[in-house]
C-alpha positions, 0 to 999 in steps of 0.5 A: 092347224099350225104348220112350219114353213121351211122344214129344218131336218128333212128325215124328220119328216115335219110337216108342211103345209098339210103333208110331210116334204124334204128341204133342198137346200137348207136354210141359213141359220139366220133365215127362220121361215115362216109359221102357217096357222089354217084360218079357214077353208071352203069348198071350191068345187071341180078345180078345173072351173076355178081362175082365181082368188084374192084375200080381202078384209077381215079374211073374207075371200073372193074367187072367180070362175071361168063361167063368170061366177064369183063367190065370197067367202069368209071365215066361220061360214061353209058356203059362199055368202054371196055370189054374182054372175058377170062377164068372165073377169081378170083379176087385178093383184092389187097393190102390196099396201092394200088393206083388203077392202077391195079388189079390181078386175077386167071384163074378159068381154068389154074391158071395163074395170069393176070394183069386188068389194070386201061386202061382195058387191060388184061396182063398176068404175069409170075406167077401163083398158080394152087392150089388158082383155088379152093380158095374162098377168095384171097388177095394179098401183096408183094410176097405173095397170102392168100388164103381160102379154104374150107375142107371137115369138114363141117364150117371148112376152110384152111387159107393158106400163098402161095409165089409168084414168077416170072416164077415159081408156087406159094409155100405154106409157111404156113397153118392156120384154122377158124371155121365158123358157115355156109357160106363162110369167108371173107377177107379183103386187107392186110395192113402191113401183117396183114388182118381180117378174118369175118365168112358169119354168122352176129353172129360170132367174126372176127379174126386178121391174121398176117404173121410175118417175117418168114411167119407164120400165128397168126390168133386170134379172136377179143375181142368186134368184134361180131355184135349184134345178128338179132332181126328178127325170121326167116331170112336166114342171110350172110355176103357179102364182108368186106371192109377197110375205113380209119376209119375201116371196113364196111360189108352189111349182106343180108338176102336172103330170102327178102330185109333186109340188117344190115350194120356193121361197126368195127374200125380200130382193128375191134372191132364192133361199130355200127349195122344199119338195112335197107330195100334196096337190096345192098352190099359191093363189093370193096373199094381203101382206097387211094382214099377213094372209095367205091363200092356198088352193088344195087339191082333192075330192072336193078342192078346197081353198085354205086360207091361212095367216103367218107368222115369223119362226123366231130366230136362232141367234146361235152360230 
């Protein structure tokens, strides 16, 4: 299955994604989106059991469940080719660079750091950091772990830089905050130590985050980064995982009382550049720039995990 991401002309009706949606705002003639060619999916099972996914190499697929589970997929194959019980686990958004040949997570019970391979194996590191057990947002770099927490000051959360190292607990460097209206903030994969912070709520600017080299945190909002506001009365709006493309970043902000989903696409400075509404249960989960692929969860009976591969949209050159 080939889609294109964004659509060019809202009545007529192409599809993204996997059903029709109309454009927002649209595109810069100089800003030519992104093609999605379906790769593979997989049965999840019940939604409700499903935390998270990571992209792996050769485009297998791990996913975590809230029993502790964790399963593999890969392409070509209909179930999970293996699969491990183990605490409950916190996975770590590896490093933009990262070829996919693992993925980290915590232990939600002793704080250690285990290793997921792309093999489906579960190998313990000599490291952990007890205090990221609490965190709702983890991405990792070289020796270091950001984490996000929420305080007990409502739309409040703690931003912190840990360190990392071998047989020791990981140490705080430095602690930064972001305000956000409701719900939990986003992180995206660190790329030469900065990352972007987004708020759950579509109405919310997303702030740069950059750790300079004697590890202290800048966190700045961005100029041009704030979504479109929903036309609709009444929804119940959040923002699911923000991902990186080569060309930028890419968020689904669901609307949890019913099936409307806007997806949001921000460049690489994460200035905002297109908004587009469709009516199709999915969300942004993961993505592995190296290999350019992403990682959709598709709602319906059974929820699937859709893994797909982009490309770029040539561009128009035209004026």
């Amino acid at each position: 299955m080939r889609v294109q991401l964004p659509v060019s002309v809202c009545s007529a009706f192409t599809y993204l994604l996997v059903f029709g949606a109309c454009q927002v705002n649209p595109p810069d003639t100089r800003d030519a989106g992104l093609i999605l060619d379906q790769v593979a999916s997989w049965n999840l099972g019940p939604l409700a059991e499903f935390q998270a996914g990571a992209v792996l190499d050769g485009g297998r697929v791990v996913a975590t469940f809230r029993n502790g589970a964790a399963r593999w997929f890969e392409p070509g194959e209909t179930g999970p080719f293996a699969e491990h019980h183990t605490d409950p686990l916190h996975l770590i958004t590896p490093d933009y660079e990262s070829t996919g040949a693992s993925v980290q997570a915590v232990s939600l019970v002793s704080g250690s750091i285990v290793e997921l391979s792309a093999l489906g194996d579960v190998v313990p590191l000599d490291r952990s950091c007890l205090a990221a057990r609490d965190a709702v947002a983890l991405a990792a770099g070289p020796g270091i772990l950001l984490a996000v927490f929420p305080e007990r000051e409502k739309n409040r959360h703690r931003v912190v830089l840990f360190g990392l190292s071998k047989g020791r607990q990981c140490l705080g460097r430095d602690t930064t905050y972001i305000a956000c209206d409701r719900g939990t903030p986003s992180l995206t994969a660190l790329k030469a130590r900065s990352t972007f912070l987004g708020c759950a709520h579509p109405g919310q600017p997303l702030f740069s985050l950059r750790i300079l080299n004697d590890s202290r945190l800048i966190l700045r909002e961005i100029e041009g980064s704030t979504p479109p506001a929903p036309d609709q009365i009444g929804g119940l709006w959040y923002g699911l995982p923000i991902v990186r493309t080569e060309e930028g970043l890419l968020r689904v902000v669901s609307d949890l009382r019913n099936e409307r989903r806007r997806v949001e696409r921000w460049d690489q400075h994460g200035r905002h550049v297109t908004t587009t509404e469709l009516d199709w249960p999915l969300g942004t989960v993961a993505s592995l720039p190296e290999h350019r692929y992403l990682l959709i969860a598709r709602g319906g009976s059974p929820a699937e995990l859709v893994l797909y591969k982009w490309s770029r949209v040539p561009r128009n050159t035209s004026r």
